[in-house]
C-alpha positions, 0 to 999 in steps of 0.5 A: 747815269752810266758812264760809257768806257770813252768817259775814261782816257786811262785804259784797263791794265792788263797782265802784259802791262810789263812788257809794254812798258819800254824799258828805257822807263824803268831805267829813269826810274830806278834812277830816280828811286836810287837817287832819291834813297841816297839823298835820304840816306845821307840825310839820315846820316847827317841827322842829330842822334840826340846822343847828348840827350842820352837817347838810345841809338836804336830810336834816334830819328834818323833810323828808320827813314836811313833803312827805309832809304836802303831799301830804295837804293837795293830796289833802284838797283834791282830795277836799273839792273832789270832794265838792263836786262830788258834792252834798255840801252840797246833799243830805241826809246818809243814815242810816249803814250797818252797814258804815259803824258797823264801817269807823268802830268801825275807825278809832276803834280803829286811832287809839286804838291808835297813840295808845297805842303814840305817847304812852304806850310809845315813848320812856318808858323801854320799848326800841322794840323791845319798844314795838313788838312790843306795839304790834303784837301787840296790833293783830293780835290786837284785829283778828282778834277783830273779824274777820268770820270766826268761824274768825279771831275765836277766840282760841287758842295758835297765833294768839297765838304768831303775833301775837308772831311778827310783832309781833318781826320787824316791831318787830326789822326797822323797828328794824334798818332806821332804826338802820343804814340810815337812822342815826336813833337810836331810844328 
């Protein structure tokens, strides 16, 4: 069976996708992302060094999620500043797209699902393993049924069966590599 391009809502990216974008979107974004950079910065800050433990300062935990999160700040400052740039105070903010109201529907679910998977399953009893299996299995199969492919929205037997799949090799692999690559102790 084909699929007709109206089966698919998202419409095709195309090379002038940058100056579509209004710039007032880029300025929440950069926001955003600085916003988040400096939380997580400050949490790596605040973090244990482990100095009692005599560990040495350059593998302490907080270390790369702190670089990581200065990255985000020097890139939310590039975007706030290209925003700038592009007019985003200076022009009206413009209606939002569908497209727009399905990339935000995304989002809100992608964070409400690591917010579950980060508050409520790891570390409360559930093994990571299993934490994680559900954490992905369930974000494979919520995003399929949003799909813009009626053929990927269907629910059935063997895309279940697939989910589980990935989701217990993901899990199985990450928790594999941080307990005996990296030596960090997972709940």
């Amino acid at each position: 069976m084909t699929e007709s391009s109206h089966d698919n809502p998202l419409p095709a990216t195309s090379s002038n996708d940058e100056e579509r974008r209004p710039p007032q979107s880029d300025l929440k974004d950069a926001i955003g992302w600085t916003a988040l950079g400096i939380a997580i910065v400050i949490g790596s800050v605040t973090m244990d060094r482990l100095e009692r433990q005599n560990i040495n300062p350059y593998t302490a935990p907080g270390l790369l999620p702190g670089l990581l999160g200065l990255v985000m700040i020097l890139l939310g400052v590039v975007l706030f500043i290209r925003s700038i740039e592009r007019g985003a105070f200076k022009s009206a903010a413009l209606p939002s797209t569908a497209l727009e109201r399905e990339e935000r529907k995304r989002v809100g679910i992608a964070t409400l699902l690591c917010l579950g998977y980060s508050v409520v399953l790891v570390g409360h009893g559930i093994p990571f393993w299993l934490a994680s299996t559900i954490y992905v299995t369930a974000s494979i199969l919520i995003f399929r049924r949003m799909s813009g492919y009626e053929a990927e929205r269907k629910f059935s037997a063997r895309s279940l069966v697939s989910a589980l799949v990935i989701g217990a090799a993901a899990s199985v692999i990450t928790f594999i590599v941080f307990e005996k690559l990296f030596l960090v102790r997972l709940p």
